[in-house]
C-alpha positions as CSV (number, residue, x, y, z in Angstrom):
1,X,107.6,118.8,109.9
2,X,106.6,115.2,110.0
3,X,104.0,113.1,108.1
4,X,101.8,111.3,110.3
5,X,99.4,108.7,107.2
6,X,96.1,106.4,108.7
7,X,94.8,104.7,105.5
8,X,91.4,104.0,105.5
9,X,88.2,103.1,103.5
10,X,85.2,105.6,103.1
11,X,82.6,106.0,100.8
12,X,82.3,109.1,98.5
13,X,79.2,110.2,101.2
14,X,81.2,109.5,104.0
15,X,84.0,111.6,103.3
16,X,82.1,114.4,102.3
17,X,81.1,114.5,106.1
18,X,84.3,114.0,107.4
19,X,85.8,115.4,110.8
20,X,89.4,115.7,110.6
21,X,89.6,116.2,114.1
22,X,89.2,113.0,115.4
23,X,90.2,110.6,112.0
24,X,89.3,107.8,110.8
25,X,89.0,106.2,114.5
26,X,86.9,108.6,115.5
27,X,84.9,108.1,112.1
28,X,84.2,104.2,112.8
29,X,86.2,103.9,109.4
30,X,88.1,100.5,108.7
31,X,91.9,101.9,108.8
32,X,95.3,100.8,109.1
33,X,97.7,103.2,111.6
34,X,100.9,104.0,110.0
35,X,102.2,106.9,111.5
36,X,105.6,106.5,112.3
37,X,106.5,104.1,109.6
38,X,108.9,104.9,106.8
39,X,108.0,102.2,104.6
40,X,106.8,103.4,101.1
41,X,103.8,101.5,100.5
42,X,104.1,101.7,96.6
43,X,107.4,100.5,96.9
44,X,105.8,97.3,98.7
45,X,103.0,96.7,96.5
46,X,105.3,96.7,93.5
47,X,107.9,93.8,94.7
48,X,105.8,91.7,95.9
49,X,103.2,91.5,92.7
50,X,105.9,92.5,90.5
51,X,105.1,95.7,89.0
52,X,107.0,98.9,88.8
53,X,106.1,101.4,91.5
54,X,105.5,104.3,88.9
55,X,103.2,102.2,87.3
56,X,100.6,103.2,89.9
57,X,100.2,106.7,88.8
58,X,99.6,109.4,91.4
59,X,97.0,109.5,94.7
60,X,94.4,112.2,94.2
61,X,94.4,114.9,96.8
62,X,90.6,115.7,98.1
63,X,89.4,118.6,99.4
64,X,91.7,121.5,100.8
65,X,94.8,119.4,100.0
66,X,93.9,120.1,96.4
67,X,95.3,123.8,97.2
68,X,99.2,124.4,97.2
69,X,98.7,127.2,99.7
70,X,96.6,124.7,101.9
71,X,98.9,123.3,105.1
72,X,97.1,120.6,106.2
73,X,95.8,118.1,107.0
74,X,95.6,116.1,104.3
75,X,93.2,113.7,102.7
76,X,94.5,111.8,99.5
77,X,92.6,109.2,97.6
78,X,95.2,106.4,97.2
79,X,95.6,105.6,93.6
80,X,93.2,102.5,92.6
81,X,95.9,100.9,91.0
82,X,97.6,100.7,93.8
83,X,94.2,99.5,95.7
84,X,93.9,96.7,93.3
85,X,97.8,95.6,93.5
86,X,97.8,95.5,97.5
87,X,94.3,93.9,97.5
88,X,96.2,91.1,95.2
89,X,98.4,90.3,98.1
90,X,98.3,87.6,99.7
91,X,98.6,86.9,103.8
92,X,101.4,84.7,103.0
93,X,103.1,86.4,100.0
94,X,102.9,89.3,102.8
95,X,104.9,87.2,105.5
96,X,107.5,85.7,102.7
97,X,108.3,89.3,101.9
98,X,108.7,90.7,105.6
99,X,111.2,86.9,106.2
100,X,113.3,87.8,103.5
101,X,113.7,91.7,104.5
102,X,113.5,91.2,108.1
103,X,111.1,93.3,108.8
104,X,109.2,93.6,112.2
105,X,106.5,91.2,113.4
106,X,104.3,94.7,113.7
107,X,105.7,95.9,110.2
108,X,104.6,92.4,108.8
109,X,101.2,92.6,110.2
110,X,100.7,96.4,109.4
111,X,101.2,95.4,105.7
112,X,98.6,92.5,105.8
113,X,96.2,95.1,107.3
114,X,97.0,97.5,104.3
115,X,96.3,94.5,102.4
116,X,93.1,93.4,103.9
117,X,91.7,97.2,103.6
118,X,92.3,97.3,100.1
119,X,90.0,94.1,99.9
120,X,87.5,96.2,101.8
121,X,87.9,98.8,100.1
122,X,87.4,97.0,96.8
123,X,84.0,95.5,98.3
124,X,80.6,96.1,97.4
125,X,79.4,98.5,99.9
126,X,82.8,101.2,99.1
Protein backbone atom coordinates (compact mmCIF):
# COMPACT_ATOMS: atom_id res chain seq x y z
CA UNK A 1 0.00 0.00 0.00
CA UNK A 2 1.30 3.30 -1.16
CA UNK A 3 0.38 6.94 -0.36
CA UNK A 4 -0.37 8.87 -3.22
CA UNK A 5 -0.83 13.13 -1.34
CA UNK A 6 -2.20 16.35 -3.95
CA UNK A 7 -2.26 19.35 -1.56
CA UNK A 8 -4.73 21.74 -2.36
CA UNK A 9 -6.79 24.83 -1.19
CA UNK A 10 -10.64 24.61 -0.75
CA UNK A 11 -13.09 26.47 1.04
CA UNK A 12 -15.17 24.87 4.02
CA UNK A 13 -18.26 24.85 1.11
CA UNK A 14 -16.20 23.46 -1.40
CA UNK A 15 -15.10 20.57 0.31
CA UNK A 16 -18.32 19.68 1.58
CA UNK A 17 -19.13 19.02 -2.16
CA UNK A 18 -16.24 17.22 -2.97
CA UNK A 19 -15.76 14.34 -5.56
CA UNK A 20 -13.01 12.20 -4.64
CA UNK A 21 -13.14 10.64 -7.83
CA UNK A 22 -11.63 12.96 -9.98
CA UNK A 23 -9.45 15.27 -7.14
CA UNK A 24 -8.59 18.32 -6.80
CA UNK A 25 -7.89 18.62 -10.74
CA UNK A 26 -10.95 17.53 -11.54
CA UNK A 27 -12.34 20.15 -8.75
CA UNK A 28 -10.64 23.26 -10.52
CA UNK A 29 -8.91 23.49 -6.96
CA UNK A 30 -5.40 25.28 -6.83
CA UNK A 31 -3.06 22.05 -5.91
CA UNK A 32 0.35 21.00 -5.78
CA UNK A 33 0.95 17.08 -7.25
CA UNK A 34 3.17 15.18 -4.94
CA UNK A 35 2.46 11.76 -5.41
CA UNK A 36 5.55 9.99 -5.66
CA UNK A 37 7.67 12.17 -3.51
CA UNK A 38 9.10 11.07 -0.18
CA UNK A 39 9.96 14.35 1.04
CA UNK A 40 8.24 15.14 4.43
CA UNK A 41 6.83 18.46 4.08
CA UNK A 42 6.93 19.25 7.88
CA UNK A 43 10.31 18.33 7.89
CA UNK A 44 10.89 21.10 5.14
CA UNK A 45 8.99 23.80 6.56
CA UNK A 46 10.79 23.45 9.83
CA UNK A 47 14.61 23.95 8.47
CA UNK A 48 14.11 26.34 6.46
CA UNK A 49 12.06 28.88 8.91
CA UNK A 50 13.68 27.35 11.73
CA UNK A 51 11.20 25.73 13.84
CA UNK A 52 10.86 22.24 15.10
CA UNK A 53 8.74 19.96 13.00
CA UNK A 54 6.59 18.81 16.07
CA UNK A 55 5.93 22.21 16.69
CA UNK A 56 3.21 22.06 13.96
CA UNK A 57 0.90 19.89 15.87
CA UNK A 58 -1.22 17.29 13.89
CA UNK A 59 -3.32 17.71 10.35
CA UNK A 60 -7.02 17.07 11.02
CA UNK A 61 -8.56 14.17 9.17
CA UNK A 62 -12.15 15.33 7.40
CA UNK A 63 -14.80 13.34 6.73
CA UNK A 64 -14.61 9.34 6.46
CA UNK A 65 -10.79 9.50 7.30
CA UNK A 66 -12.03 10.55 10.72
CA UNK A 67 -12.94 6.66 11.09
CA UNK A 68 -10.15 4.02 11.95
CA UNK A 69 -12.13 1.40 10.20
CA UNK A 70 -12.44 3.84 7.14
CA UNK A 71 -9.70 2.77 4.10
CA UNK A 72 -9.59 5.48 2.04
CA UNK A 73 -9.25 7.86 0.49
CA UNK A 74 -8.22 10.31 2.53
CA UNK A 75 -8.81 14.02 3.06
CA UNK A 76 -6.65 15.78 5.83
CA UNK A 77 -6.73 19.38 6.72
CA UNK A 78 -2.99 20.29 6.86
CA UNK A 79 -2.30 21.79 10.19
CA UNK A 80 -2.47 25.85 9.97
CA UNK A 81 0.72 26.09 11.52
CA UNK A 82 2.19 24.48 9.16
CA UNK A 83 0.16 26.65 6.40
CA UNK A 84 1.51 29.82 8.01
CA UNK A 85 5.25 28.42 8.27
CA UNK A 86 5.39 27.33 4.41
CA UNK A 87 3.47 30.42 3.39
CA UNK A 88 6.58 32.35 5.24
CA UNK A 89 8.93 30.85 2.66
CA UNK A 90 10.42 32.52 0.42
CA UNK A 91 11.02 31.65 -3.53
CA UNK A 92 14.63 32.07 -2.89
CA UNK A 93 14.98 30.70 0.78
CA UNK A 94 13.14 27.75 -1.29
CA UNK A 95 16.07 27.47 -3.96
CA UNK A 96 19.02 28.09 -1.19
CA UNK A 97 17.58 25.02 0.53
CA UNK A 98 17.07 22.60 -2.58
CA UNK A 99 21.39 24.01 -3.64
CA UNK A 100 22.49 22.99 -0.42
CA UNK A 101 20.68 19.43 -0.42
CA UNK A 102 20.77 18.80 -3.97
CA UNK A 103 17.60 18.30 -4.54
CA UNK A 104 15.89 18.11 -8.07
CA UNK A 105 15.11 21.11 -10.24
CA UNK A 106 11.23 19.45 -10.06
CA UNK A 107 11.75 18.80 -6.25
CA UNK A 108 12.80 22.60 -5.98
CA UNK A 109 9.85 23.85 -7.80
CA UNK A 110 7.28 21.38 -6.26
CA UNK A 111 8.29 23.07 -2.86
CA UNK A 112 7.85 26.66 -4.15
CA UNK A 113 4.38 25.56 -5.33
CA UNK A 114 3.62 24.13 -1.79
CA UNK A 115 4.75 27.43 -0.83
CA UNK A 116 2.80 29.52 -3.08
CA UNK A 117 -0.54 27.42 -2.10
CA UNK A 118 -0.07 28.13 1.36
CA UNK A 119 -0.18 31.92 0.36
CA UNK A 120 -3.41 31.03 -1.38
CA UNK A 121 -4.61 29.31 0.94
CA UNK A 122 -3.98 32.02 3.55
CA UNK A 123 -5.84 34.62 1.10
CA UNK A 124 -9.07 36.27 1.59
CA UNK A 125 -11.36 34.29 -0.44
CA UNK A 126 -10.11 30.60 1.60
Amino acid sequence: MGVLTDYFAATGQELDAMDLNVGPAGNNWPYVDCKGWLLEVEEFAGEIDGRDPSEFGRDEPLGDGADPEYEGPWTVRVNPELVDSLARLTTERIRAYADRYLLEGWEAERLVGLADLARSARGPHR
